[in-house]
C-alpha positions in Angstrom: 0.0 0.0 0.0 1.3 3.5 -1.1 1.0 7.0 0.2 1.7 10.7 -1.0 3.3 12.5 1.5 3.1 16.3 1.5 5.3 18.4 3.3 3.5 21.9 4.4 5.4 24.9 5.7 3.4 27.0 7.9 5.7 29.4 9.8 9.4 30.4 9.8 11.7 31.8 12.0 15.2 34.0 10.8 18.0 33.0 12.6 21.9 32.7 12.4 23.3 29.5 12.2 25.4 29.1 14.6 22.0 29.0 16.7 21.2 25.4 14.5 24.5 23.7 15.8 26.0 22.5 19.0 29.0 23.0 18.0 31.3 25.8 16.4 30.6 26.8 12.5 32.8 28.5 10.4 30.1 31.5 9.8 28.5 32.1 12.9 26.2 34.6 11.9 25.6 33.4 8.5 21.9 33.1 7.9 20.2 30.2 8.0 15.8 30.6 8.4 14.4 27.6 10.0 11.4 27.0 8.6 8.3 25.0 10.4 6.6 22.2 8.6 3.1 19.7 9.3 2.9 16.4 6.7 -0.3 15.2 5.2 -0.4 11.7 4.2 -2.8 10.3 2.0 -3.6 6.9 1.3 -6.5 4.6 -0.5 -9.6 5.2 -0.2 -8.9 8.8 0.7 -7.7 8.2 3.8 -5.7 11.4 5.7 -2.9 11.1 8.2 -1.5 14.4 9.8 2.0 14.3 11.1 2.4 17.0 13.9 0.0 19.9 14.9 2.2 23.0 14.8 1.5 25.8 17.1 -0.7 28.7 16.5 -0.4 32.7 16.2 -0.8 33.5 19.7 2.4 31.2 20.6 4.2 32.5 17.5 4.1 36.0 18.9 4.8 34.9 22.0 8.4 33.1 21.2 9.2 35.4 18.5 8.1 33.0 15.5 6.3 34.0 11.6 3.2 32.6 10.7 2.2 32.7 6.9 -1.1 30.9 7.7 -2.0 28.7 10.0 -2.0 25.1 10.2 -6.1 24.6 9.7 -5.9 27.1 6.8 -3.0 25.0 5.1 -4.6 21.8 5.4 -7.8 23.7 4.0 -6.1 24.5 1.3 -5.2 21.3 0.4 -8.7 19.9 0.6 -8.0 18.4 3.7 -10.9 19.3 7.0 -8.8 18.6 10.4 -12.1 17.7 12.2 -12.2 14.9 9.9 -8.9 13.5 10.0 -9.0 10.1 11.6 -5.3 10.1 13.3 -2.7 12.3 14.2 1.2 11.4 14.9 2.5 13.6 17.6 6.4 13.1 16.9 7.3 14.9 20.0 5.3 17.1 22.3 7.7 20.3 21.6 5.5 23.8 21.4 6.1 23.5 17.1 5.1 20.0 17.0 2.5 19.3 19.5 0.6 23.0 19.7 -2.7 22.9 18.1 -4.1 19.3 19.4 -7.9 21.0 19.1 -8.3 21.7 15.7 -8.3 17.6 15.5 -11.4 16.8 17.5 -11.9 13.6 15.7 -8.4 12.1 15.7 -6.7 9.8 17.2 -3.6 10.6 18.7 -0.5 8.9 18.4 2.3 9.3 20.7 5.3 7.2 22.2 5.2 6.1 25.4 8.6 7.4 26.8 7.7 11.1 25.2 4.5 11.1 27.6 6.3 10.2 30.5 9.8 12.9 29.8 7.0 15.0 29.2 4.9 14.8 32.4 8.5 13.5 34.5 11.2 14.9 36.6 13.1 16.4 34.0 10.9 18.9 33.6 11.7 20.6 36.7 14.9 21.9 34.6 14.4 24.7 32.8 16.5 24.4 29.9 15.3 20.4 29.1 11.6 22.4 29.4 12.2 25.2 27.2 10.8 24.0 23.9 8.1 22.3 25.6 4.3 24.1 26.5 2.4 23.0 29.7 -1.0 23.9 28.0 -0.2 21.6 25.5 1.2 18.5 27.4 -2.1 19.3 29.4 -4.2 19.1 26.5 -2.3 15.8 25.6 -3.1 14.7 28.9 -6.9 15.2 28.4 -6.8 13.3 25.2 -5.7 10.1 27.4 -8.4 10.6 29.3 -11.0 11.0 26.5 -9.6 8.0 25.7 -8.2 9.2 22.3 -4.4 8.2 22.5 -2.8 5.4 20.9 0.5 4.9 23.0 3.3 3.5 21.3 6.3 1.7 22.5 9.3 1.3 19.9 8.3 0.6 16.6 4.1 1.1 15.8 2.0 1.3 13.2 -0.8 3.9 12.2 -2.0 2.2 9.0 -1.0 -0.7 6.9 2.7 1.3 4.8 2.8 4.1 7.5 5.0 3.4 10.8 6.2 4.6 13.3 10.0 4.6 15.0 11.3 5.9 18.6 14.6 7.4 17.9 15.1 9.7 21.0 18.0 12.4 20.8 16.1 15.6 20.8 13.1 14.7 23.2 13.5 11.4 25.0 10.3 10.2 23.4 10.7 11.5 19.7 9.6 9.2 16.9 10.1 9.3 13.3 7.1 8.6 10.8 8.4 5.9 7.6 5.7 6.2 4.7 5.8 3.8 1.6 5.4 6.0 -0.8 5.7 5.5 -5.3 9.4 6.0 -4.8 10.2 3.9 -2.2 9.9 4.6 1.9 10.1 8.0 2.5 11.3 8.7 6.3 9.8 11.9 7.5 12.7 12.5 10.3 11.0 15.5 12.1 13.7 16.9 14.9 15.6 13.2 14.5 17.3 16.0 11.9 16.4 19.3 11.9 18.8 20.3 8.9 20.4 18.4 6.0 23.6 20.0 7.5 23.2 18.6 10.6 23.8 15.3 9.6 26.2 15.6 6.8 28.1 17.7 8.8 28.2 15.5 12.0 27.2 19.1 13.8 24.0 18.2 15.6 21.1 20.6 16.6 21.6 22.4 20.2 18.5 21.2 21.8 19.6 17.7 22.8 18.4 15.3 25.2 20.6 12.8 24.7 23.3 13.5 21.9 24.1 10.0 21.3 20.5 9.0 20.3 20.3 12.1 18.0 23.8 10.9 16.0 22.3 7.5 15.8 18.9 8.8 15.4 20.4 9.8 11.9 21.5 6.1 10.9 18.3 4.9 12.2 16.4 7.3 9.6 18.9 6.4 6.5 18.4 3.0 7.3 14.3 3.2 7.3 14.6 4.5 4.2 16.3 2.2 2.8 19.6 3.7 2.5 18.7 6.7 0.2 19.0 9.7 1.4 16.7 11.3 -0.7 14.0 10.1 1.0 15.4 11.2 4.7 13.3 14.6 5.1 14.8 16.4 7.6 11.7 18.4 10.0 12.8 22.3 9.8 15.2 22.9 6.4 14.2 25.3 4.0 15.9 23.2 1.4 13.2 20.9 1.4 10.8 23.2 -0.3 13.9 23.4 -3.2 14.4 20.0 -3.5 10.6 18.6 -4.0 7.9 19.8 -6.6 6.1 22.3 -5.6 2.3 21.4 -5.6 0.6 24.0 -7.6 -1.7 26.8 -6.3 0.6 26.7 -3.2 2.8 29.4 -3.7 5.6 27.2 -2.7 4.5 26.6 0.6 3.8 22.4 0.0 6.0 20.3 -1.5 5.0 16.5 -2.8 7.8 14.2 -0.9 6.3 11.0 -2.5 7.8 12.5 -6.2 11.5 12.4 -6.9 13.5 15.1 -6.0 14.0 18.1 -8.3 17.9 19.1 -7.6 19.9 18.2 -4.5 
């Protein structure tokens, strides 16, 4: 069973890049935007599959963030309702990934285990292991469980016959990344397991880091989901994503079809 995947930029943030590397760069204050990005999935028989929630306007002005629409408008504008998609993956509960939970009424939530209890769990008493994280929206993540509307998984999961799931770790103890069978082959979507192409090629990981040797290995995990190629390893926040993969039209750039070969890179 194959999937498109879609990868959907709905906010940005300029920055310099020595702020997306632990350690030193040669051009400190080079720039180098992050940009912030939800998947669609779509399968037979129409069926829809949103990978991460984003976070909304409110919480972009807050921390200093762009918005170029939000996330319910982007999916709108690729046919897609949220209140009628049947299941969100949560890859991690950070404010950019896990920050508009309500504009899925209907879904089911998919989440790992371990990224629940980091989450909820003692190292959130220190402030700079908390930072990227919202208590609104680990509270709303705790009111799903009890709705009953979570899916907890444990290592390796599945949403949907050709669309698992994979606890890396690294970045957020809990953080999974989403492999998609897709036309071309498995397409990995790595979310913060990579937040740049640089980071892994350059062996210069991201700065927020749980656990640093997860995140390196967090990279062969991904290359090795899919299938050795890298060109269908998407890293979560690069604005060479939207370069690489066509551009789906009436967009104005902003989506890009992942399950397509890429165009350059």
């Amino acid at each position: 069973m194959t999937w498109e995947a879609y990868a959907i930029r709905y906010g940005r943030h300029d920055r310099p890049a020595q702020m997306n590397h632990l350690l030193p760069v040669a051009d400190p204050h080079e720039a180098m935007p992050l940009d912030y990005f939800v998947w669609l999935l779509r399968g037979p028989g129409g069926r829809e599959i949103v990978v991460d929630t984003g976070f909304d306007a409110e919480l972009a002005e807050r921390r200093g963030r762009k918005i170029s629409r939000s996330v319910a408008e982007s999916l709108r504008a690729m046919g897609t309702d949220p209140a009628k998609v049947s299941d969100v993956v949560i890859t991690h509960l950070h404010y950019d990934h896990a920050g508009s939970i309500g504009i899925f009424p209907a879904a089911r939530l998919h989440i790992q285990d371990r990224e629940m209890a980091f989450a909820t769990g003692r190292h959130m008493c220190t402030h700079s292991i908390r930072l990227p994280f919202e208590a609104d929206h680990v509270v709303a993540m705790v009111r799903a469980v009890f709705a009953e509307r979570v899916e907890f998984h444990d290592g390796d999961g599945e949403v949907a016959p050709g669309v698992t799931l994979h606890r890396v770790g690294g970045h957020s103890d809990g953080l999974q990344v989403v492999r998609v069978e897709t036309a071309r082959g498995p397409v990995v979507l790595a979310s913060d397991a990579m937040h740049f192409y640089a980071n892994w090629r350059g062996g210069n990981p991201f700065p927020i880091v749980f656990d640093l040797g997860a995140m390196t290995q967090g990279w062969r995990i991904a290359k090795r989901l899919a299938d050795g190629d890298e060109t269908r390893v998407i890293p979560g926040h690069d604005p060479e994503v939207r370069n690489r993969f066509p551009a789906v039209p009436g967009q104005d750039g902003e989506v890009v079809t992942l399950h397509l070969p890429p165009v350059a890179g």
